[in-house]
C-alpha positions as a Markdown table, in Angstrom:
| # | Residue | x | y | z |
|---|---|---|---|---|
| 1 | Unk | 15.5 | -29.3 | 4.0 |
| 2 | Unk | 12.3 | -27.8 | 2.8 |
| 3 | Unk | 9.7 | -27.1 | 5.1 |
| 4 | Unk | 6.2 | -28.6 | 4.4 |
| 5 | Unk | 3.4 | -25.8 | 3.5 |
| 6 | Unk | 1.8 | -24.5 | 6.4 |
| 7 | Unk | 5.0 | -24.8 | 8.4 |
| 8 | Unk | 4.9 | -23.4 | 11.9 |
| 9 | Unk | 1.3 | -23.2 | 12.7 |
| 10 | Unk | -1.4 | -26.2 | 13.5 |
| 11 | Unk | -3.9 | -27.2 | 11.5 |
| 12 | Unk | -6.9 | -25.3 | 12.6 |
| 13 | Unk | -5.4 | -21.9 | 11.1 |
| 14 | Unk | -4.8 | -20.2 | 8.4 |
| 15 | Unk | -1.3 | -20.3 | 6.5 |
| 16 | Unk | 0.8 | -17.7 | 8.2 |
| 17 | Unk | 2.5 | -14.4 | 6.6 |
| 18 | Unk | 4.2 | -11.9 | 8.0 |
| 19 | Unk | 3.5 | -8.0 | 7.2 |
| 20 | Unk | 6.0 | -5.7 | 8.0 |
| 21 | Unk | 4.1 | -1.7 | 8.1 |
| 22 | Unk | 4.6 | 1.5 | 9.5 |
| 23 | Unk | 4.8 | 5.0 | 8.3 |
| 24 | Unk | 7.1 | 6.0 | 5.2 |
| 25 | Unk | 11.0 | 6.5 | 6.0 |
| 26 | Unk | 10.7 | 3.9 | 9.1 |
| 27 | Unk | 13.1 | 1.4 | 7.7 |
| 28 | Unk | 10.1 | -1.4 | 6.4 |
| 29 | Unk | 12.3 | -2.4 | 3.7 |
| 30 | Unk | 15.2 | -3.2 | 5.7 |
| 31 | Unk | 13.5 | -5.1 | 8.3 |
| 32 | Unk | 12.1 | -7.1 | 5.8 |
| 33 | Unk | 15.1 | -8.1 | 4.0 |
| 34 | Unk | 16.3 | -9.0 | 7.6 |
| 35 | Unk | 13.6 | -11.0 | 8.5 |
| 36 | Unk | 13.6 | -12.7 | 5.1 |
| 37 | Unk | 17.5 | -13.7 | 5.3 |
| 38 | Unk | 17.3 | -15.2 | 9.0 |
| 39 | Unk | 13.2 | -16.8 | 8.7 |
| 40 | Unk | 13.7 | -18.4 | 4.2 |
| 41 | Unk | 11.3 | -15.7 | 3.4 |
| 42 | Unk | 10.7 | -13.7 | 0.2 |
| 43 | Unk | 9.6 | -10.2 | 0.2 |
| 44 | Unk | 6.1 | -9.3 | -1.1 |
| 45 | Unk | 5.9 | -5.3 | -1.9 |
| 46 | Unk | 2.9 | -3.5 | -0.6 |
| 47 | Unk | 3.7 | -0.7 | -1.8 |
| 48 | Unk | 0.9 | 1.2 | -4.0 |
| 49 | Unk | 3.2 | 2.8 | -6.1 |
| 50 | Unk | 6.4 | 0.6 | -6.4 |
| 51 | Unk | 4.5 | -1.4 | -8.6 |
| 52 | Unk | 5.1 | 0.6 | -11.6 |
| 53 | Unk | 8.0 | 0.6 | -14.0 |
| 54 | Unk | 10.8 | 2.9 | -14.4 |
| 55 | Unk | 9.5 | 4.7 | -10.5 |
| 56 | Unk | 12.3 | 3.5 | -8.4 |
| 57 | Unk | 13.8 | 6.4 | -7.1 |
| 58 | Unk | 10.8 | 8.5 | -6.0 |
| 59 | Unk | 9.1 | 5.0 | -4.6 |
| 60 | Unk | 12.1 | 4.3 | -2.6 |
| 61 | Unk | 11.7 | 0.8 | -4.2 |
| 62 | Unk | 14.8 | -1.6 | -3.2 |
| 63 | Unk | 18.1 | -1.8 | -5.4 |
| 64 | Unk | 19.4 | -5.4 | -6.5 |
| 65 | Unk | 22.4 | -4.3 | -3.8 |
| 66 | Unk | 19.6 | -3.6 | -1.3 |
| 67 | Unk | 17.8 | -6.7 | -1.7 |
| 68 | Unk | 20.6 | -8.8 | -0.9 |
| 69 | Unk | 19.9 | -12.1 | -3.0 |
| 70 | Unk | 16.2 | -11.9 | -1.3 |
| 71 | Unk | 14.1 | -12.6 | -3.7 |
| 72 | Unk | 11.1 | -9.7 | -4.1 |
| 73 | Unk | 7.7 | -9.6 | -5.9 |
| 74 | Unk | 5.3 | -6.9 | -6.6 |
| 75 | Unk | 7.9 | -4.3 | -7.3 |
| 76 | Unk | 7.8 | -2.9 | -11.3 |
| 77 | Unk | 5.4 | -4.8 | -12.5 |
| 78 | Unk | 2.9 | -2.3 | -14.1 |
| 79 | Unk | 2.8 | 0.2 | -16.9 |
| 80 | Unk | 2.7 | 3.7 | -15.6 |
| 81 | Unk | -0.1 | 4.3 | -17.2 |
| 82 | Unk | -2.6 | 2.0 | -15.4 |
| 83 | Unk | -4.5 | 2.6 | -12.3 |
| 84 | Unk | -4.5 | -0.6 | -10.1 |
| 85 | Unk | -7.0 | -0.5 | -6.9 |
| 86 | Unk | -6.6 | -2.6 | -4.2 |
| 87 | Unk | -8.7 | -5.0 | -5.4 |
| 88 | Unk | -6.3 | -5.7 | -8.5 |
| 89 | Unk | -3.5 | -5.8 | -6.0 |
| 90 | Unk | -4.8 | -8.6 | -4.4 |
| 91 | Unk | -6.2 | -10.4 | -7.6 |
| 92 | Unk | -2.2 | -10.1 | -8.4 |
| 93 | Unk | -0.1 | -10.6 | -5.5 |
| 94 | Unk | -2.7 | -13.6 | -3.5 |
| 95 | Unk | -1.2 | -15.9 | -6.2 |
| 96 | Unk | 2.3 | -14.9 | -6.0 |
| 97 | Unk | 2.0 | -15.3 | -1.9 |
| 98 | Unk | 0.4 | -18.7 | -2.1 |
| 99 | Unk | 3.4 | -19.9 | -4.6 |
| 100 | Unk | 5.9 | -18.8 | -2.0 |
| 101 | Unk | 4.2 | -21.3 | 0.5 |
| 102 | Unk | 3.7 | -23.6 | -2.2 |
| 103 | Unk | 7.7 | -23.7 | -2.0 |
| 104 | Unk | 8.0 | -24.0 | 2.0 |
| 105 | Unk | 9.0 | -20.4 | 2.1 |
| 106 | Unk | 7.5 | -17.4 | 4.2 |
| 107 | Unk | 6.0 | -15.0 | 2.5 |
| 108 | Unk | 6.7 | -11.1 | 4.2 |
| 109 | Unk | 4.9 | -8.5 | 3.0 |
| 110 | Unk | 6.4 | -5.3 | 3.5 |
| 111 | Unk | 4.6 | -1.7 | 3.0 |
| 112 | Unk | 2.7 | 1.4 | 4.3 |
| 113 | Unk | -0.5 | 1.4 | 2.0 |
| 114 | Unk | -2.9 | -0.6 | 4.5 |
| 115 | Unk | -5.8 | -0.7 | 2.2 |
| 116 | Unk | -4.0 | -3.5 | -0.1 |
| 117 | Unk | -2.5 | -5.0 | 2.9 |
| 118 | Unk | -5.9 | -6.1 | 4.1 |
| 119 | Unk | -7.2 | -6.4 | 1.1 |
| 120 | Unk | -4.6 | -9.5 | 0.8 |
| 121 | Unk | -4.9 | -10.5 | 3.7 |
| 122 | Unk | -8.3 | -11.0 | 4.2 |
| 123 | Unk | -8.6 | -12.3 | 0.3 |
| 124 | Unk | -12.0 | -12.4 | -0.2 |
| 125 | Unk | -12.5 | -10.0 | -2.5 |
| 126 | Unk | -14.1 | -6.9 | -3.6 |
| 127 | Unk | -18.0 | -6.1 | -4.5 |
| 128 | Unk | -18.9 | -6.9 | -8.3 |
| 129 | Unk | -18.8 | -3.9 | -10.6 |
| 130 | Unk | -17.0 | -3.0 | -13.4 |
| 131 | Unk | -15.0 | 0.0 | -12.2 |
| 132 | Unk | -14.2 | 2.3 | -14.8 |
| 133 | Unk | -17.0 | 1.2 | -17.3 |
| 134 | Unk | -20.2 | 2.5 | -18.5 |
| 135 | Unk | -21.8 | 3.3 | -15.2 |
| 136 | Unk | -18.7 | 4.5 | -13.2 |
| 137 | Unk | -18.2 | 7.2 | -16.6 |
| 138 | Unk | -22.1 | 7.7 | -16.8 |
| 139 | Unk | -21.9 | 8.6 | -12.5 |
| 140 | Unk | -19.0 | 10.7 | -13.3 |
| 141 | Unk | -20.5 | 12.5 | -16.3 |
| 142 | Unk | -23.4 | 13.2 | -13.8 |
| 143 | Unk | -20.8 | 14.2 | -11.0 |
| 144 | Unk | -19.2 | 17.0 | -13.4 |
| 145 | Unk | -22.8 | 18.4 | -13.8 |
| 146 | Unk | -24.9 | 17.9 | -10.8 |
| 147 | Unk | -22.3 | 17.5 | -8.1 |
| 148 | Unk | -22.2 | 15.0 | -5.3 |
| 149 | Unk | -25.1 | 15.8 | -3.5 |
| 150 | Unk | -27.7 | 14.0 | -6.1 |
| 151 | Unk | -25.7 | 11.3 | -6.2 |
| 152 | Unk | -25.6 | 11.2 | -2.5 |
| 153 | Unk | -29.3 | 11.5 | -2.5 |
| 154 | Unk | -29.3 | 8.6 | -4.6 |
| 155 | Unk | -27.4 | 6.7 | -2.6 |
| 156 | Unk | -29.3 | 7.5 | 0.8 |
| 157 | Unk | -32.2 | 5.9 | -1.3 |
| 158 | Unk | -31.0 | 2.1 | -1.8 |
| 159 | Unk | -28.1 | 1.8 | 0.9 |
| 160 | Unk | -28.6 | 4.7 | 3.6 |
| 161 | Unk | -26.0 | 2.9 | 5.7 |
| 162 | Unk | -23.4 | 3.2 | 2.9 |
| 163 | Unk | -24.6 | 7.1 | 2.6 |
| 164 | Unk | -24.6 | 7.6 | 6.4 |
| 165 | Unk | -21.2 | 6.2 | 7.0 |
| 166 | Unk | -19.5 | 8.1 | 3.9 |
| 167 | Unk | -18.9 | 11.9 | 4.1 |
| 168 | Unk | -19.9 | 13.9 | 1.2 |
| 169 | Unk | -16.4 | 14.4 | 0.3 |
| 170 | Unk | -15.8 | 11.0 | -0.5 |
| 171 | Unk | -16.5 | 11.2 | -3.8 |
| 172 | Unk | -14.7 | 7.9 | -4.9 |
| 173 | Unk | -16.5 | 5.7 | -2.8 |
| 174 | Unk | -20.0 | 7.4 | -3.2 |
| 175 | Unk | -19.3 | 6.7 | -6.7 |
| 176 | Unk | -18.5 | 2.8 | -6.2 |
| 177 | Unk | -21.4 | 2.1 | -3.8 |
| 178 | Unk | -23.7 | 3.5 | -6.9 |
| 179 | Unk | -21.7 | 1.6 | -9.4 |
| 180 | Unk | -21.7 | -2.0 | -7.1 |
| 181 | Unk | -25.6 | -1.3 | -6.4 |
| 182 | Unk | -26.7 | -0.3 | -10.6 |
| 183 | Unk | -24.5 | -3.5 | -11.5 |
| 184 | Unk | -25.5 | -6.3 | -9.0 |
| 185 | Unk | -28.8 | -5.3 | -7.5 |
| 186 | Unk | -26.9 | -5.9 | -4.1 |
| 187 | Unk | -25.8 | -2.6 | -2.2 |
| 188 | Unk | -22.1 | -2.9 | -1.1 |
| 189 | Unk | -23.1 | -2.6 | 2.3 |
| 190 | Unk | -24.4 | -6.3 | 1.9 |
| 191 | Unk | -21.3 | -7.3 | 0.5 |
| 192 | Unk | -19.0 | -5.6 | 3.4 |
| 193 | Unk | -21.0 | -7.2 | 5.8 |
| 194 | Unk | -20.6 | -11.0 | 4.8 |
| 195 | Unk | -17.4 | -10.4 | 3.8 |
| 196 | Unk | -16.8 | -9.4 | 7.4 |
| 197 | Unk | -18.0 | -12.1 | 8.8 |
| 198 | Unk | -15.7 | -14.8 | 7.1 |
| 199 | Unk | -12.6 | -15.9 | 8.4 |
| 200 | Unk | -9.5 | -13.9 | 6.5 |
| 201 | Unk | -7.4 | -16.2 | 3.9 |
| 202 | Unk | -3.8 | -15.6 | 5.8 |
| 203 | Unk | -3.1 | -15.9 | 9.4 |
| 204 | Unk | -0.9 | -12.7 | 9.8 |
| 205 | Unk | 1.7 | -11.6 | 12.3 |
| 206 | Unk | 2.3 | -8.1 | 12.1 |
| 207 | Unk | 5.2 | -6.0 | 12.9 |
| 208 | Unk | 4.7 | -2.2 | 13.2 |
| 209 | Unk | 7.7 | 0.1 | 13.2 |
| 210 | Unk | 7.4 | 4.2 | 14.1 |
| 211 | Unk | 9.5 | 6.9 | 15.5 |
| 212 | Unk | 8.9 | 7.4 | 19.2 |
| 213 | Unk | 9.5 | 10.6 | 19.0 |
| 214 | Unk | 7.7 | 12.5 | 15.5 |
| 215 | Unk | 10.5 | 15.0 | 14.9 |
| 216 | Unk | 13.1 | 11.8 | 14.2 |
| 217 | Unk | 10.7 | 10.9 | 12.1 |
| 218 | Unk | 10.4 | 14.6 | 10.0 |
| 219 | Unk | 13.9 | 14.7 | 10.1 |
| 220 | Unk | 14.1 | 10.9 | 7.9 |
| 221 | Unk | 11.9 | 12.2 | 5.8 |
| 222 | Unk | 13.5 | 15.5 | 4.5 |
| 223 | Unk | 17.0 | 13.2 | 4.5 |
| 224 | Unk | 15.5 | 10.8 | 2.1 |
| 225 | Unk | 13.7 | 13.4 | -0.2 |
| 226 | Unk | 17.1 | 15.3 | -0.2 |
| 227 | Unk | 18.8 | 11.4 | -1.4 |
| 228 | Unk | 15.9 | 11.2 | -3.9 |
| 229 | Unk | 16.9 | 14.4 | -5.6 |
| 230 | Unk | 20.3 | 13.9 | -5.6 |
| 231 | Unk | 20.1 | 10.2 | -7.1 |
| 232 | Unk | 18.0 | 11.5 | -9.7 |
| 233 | Unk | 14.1 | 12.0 | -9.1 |
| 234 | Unk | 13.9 | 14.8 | -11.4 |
| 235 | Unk | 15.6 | 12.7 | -14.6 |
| 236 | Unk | 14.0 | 10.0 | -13.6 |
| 237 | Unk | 10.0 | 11.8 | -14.2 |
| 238 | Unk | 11.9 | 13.7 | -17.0 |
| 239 | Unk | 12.4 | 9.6 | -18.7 |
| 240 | Unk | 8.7 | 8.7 | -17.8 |
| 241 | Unk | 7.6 | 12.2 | -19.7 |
| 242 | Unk | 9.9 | 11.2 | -22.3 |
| 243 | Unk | 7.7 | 7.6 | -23.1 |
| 244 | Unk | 4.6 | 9.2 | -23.6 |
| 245 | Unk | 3.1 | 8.9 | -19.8 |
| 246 | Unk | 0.4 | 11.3 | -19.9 |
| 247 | Unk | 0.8 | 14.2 | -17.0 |
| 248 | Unk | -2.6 | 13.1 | -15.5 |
| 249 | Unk | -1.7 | 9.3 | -15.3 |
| 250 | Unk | -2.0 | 8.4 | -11.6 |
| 251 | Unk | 1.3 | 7.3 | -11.0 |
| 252 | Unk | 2.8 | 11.1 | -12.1 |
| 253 | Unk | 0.3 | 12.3 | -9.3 |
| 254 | Unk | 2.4 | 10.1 | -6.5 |
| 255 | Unk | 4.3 | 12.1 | -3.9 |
| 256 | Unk | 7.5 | 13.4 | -5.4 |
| 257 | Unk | 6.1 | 13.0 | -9.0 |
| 258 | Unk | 3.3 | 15.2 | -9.0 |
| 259 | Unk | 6.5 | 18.6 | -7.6 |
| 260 | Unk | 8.6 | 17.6 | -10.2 |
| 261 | Unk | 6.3 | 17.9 | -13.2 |
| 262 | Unk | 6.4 | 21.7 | -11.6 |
| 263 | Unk | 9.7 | 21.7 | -11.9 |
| 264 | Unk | 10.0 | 20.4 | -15.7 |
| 265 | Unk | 7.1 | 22.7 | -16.9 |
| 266 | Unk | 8.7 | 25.8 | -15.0 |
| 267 | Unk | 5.8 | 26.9 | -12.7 |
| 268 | Unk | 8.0 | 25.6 | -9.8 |
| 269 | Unk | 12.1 | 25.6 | -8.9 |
| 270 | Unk | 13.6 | 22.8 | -7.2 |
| 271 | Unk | 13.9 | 24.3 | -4.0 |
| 272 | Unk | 10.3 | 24.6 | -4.1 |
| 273 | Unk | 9.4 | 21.1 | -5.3 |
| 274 | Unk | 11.9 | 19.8 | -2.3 |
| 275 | Unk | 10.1 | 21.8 | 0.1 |
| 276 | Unk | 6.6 | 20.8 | -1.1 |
| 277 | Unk | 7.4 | 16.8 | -1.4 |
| 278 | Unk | 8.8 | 16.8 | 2.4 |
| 279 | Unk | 5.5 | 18.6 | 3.7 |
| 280 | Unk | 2.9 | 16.3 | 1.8 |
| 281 | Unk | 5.4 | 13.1 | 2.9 |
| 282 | Unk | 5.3 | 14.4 | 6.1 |
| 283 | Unk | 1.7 | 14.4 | 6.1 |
| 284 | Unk | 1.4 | 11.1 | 4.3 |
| 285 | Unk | 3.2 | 9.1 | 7.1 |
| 286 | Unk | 0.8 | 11.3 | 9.3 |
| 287 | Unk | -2.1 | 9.4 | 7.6 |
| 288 | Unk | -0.7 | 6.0 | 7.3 |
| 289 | Unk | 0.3 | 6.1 | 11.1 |
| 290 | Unk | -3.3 | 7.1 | 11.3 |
| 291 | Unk | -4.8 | 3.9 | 9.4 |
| 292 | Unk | -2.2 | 1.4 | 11.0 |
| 293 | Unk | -3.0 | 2.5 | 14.4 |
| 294 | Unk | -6.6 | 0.7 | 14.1 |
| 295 | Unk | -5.4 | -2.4 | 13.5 |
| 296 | Unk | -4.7 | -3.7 | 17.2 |
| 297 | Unk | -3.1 | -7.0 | 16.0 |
| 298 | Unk | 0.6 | -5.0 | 15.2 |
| 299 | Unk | 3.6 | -5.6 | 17.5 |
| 300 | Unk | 5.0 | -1.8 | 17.6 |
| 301 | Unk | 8.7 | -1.5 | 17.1 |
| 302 | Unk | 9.1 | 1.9 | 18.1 |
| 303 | Unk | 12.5 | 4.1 | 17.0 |
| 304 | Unk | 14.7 | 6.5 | 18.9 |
| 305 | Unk | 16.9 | 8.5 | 17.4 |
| 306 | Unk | 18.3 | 6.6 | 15.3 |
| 307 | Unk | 16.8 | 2.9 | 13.5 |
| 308 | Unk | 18.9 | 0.2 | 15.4 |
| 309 | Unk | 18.0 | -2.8 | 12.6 |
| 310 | Unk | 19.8 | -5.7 | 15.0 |
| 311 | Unk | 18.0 | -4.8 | 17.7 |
| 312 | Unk | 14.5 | -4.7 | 15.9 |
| 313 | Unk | 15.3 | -7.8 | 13.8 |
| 314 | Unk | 16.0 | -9.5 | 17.4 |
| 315 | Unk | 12.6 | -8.0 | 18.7 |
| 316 | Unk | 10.9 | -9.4 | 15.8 |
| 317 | Unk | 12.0 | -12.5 | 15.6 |
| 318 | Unk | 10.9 | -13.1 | 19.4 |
| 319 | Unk | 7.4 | -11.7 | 18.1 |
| 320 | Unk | 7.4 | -14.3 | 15.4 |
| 321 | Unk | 9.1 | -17.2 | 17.4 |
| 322 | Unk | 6.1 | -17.0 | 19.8 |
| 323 | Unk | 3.6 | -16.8 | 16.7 |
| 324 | Unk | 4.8 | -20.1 | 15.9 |
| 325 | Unk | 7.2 | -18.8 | 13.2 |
| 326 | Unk | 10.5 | -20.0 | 13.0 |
């Protein structure tokens, strides 16, 4: 029988999802197609590059075998050559996770890139501007020439907490604090801080999985980057060359991509590339780890040597039977 929307939960909180996160190589995808199978779930990617067609080997994205009649959303369903932010992710998925609880079913999100993951779950979304438009290429033009520090200056001027709290390195977002302020007349300081203070749109349980030990973790890694090459990473960038994707489109800069092009335009050999995508996925799950870890609401699954999926799908389901999902 179907379960009513809002199922599991009383009626003073938000609808309940479930987002499964941890570093890259930690078996999210798995766990997620577990959890899915036992709880009527679908899977929801969070996953800032499997969203793009034709990248499924270097993302890692799921196989049809692999998802195991579950169904999954968010996965190849953008040109390579656009650049989504985190606030298109959520203009796109929000709807797609409030149809699966439309239909009874849980929604589980499943991913490593934590800015979309709160950007969806907290739904309220992002400061007005019009990102890549006339003032974002007019502050970029002015970048080029002048360098950060003017625009910094800037910046210090109409929303010194915004310039106090970014380092001069962060270009991007010095660059969208300008754009947000020229556009509204409301700094994005303002905006952060109501946004902050309302409730977020999902009520989430979150399941964290990691390696307890960092070198199991390494070693997962290099396996998976080996698996990558040998299913094909290198054809696979060769086909997305072959339709026209420009070199500097953002997806061809995603780990995995961004070696191979070296490879295909001879100013690296394979053995290089290999060695070169392990060390910056390495230090990729470094920085996701690094993000996830300030969240204090995720239940940490943590790993020994090897991933025992039964026994984390049994932890889980504990985690979630006491969160009122069942």
């Amino acid at each position: 029988m179907k379960k009513p929307v809002g199922w599991g939960m009383s009626s003073d909180m938000g609808r309940k999802i479930v987002c499964v996160v941890g570093p890259t190589a930690c078996g999210k995808t798995a766990l997620g197609i577990l959890l899915a199978k036992k709880l009527g779930g679908e899977v929801v990617s969070a996953d800032s590059m499997q969203i793009y067609k034709g990248m499924t080997i270097g993302t890692a994205a799921p196989t049809e075998e692999e998802m195991d009649g579950v169904p999954h959303h968010m996965i190849a369903v953008a040109d390579p050559a656009e650049q989504w932010s985190a606030a298109r992710y959520a203009q796109e998925a929000i709807p797609v996770i409030d149809r699966i609880l439309e239909c009874g079913k849980l929604p589980i999100l499943v991913g490593g890139t934590g800015l979309w993951l709160d950007a969806v779950v907290r739904g309220h979304g992002f400061a007005a501007g019009c990102a890549g438009g006339a003032v974002r290429r007019e502050l970029e033009e002015r970048l080029a020439e002048k360098g950060i520090a003017s625009l910094l200056a800037e910046l210090q001027a109409v929303d010194p907490e915004a310039a106090e709290r970014l380092h001069p390195a962060d270009e991007k977002r010095i660059l969208r604090a300008l754009e947000v302020y020229r556009e509204t007349g409301r700094t994005i300081t303002d905006h952060n801080r109501e946004t902050a203070a309302l409730p977020p749109r999902y009520d989430a349980i979150w399941i964290g999985l990691r390696f307890a030990d960092r070198e199991d973790m390494k070693r997962l890694i290099d396996e998976r980057v080996d698996k990558m090459a040998e299913t094909g990473l290198l054809a696979e960038v060769r086909r997305l060359l072959s339709r026209g994707l420009p070199r500097n489109a953002t997806a061809l800069q995603a780990i995995g991509y961004k070696e191979f092009l070296g490879v295909l335009e001879g100013t690296a050999t394979e053995a290089e590339a290999l060695a070169e995508i392990k060390l910056r996925s390495r230090q990729y799950a470094k920085r996701q780890l690094t993000w996830l870890r300030r969240n204090p609401a995720i239940h940490w699954i943590s790993w020994e040597k090897k991933r025992d999926f039964a026994w984390a799908l049994q932890v889980s389901t504990e985690i979630l039977s006491a969160a009122g999902v069942s």
